[in-house]
N, C-alpha and C positions, 0 to 999 in steps of 0.2 A: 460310440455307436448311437444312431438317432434313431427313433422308434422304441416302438417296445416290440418289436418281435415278431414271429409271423412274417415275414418275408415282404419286399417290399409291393409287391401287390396286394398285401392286407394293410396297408401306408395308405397307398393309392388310393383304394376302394375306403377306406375311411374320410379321405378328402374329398373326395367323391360325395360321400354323401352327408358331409360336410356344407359342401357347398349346396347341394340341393334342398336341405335344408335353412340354408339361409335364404335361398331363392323361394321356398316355401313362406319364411316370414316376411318376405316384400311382398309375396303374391296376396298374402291374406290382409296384410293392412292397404293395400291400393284396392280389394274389395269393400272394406270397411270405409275406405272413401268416399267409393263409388255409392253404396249404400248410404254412407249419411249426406250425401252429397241429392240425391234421389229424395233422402226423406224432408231436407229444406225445398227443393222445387216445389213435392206436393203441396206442403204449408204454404207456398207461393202460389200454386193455383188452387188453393180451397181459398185464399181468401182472395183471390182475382174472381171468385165465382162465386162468391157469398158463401160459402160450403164453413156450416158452424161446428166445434165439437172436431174429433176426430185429429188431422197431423197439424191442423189449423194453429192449433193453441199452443204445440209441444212441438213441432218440425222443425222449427228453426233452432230451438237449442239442444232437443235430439241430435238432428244433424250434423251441430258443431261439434257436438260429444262424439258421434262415431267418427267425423273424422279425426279428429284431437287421437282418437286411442287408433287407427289407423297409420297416422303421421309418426304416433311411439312404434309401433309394433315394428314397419319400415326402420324407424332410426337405432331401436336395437337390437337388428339384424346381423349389421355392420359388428360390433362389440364380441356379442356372440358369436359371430362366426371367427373371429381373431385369436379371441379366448378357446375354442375347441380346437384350433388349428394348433394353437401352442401344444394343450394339453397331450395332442396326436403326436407332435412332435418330442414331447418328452420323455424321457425312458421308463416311467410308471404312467400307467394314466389312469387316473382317480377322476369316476363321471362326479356331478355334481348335480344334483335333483332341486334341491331347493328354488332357484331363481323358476325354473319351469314350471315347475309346482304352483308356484307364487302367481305368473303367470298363469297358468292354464285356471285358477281358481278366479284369477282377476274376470278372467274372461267368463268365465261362470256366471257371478255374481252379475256383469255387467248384462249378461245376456239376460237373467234373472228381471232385471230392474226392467230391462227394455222390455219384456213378456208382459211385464204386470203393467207399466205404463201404456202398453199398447191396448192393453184390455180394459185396463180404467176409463182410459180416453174417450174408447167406444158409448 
């Protein structure tokens, strides 16, 4: 017997949201792109226009950073969503917090860094 139980419409609805979840983590790192992709342009036109101080000095390796953790976020989507899929398919299923954890706190921190850099800048 595959699954853990609940009938196979609670199978379903688990895959389900399975997948929209991974489609969640594409959707937030192709933001994250688009964002640090945004913050290298401005550093490209603060100093096409003499504009001192400000994404001038920091945009271009800002923007490599958001997208570098955009690029992660997109590439382990894929993993995770293969790994939950097993897990749903297996006859116990044991969540696992840590990696998310780890994540959600990376994401924390980095947003942290980005707050204070953007207010130092100023």
């Amino acid at each position: 017997m595959r699954g853990r139980g609940g009938g196979e419409g609670v199978r379903t609805r688990d895959h389900l949201a399975n997948a929209r979840t991974a489609l969640t983590w594409v959707r937030t790192g192709m933001v994250l792109m688009g964002i640090g992709y945004t913050a290298d342009k401005v550093a490209e036109l603060d100093a096409l226009h003499g504009v001192t101080g400000g994404l001038r000095t920091l945009g271009h390796p800002l923007g490599l950073t958001v997208v570098a953790a955009g690029v992660v976020f997109s590439a382990l989507a894929l993993p995770r969503y293969l790994r939950a899929r097993t897990r749903i398919e297996s006859d116990q299923f044991v969540p696992r917090v840590g990696a998310d954890v780890a994540l959600i706190a990376a994401l924390g921190v980095g947003g942290l860094v980005l707050l204070v850099t953007l207010v130092v800048v100023r």
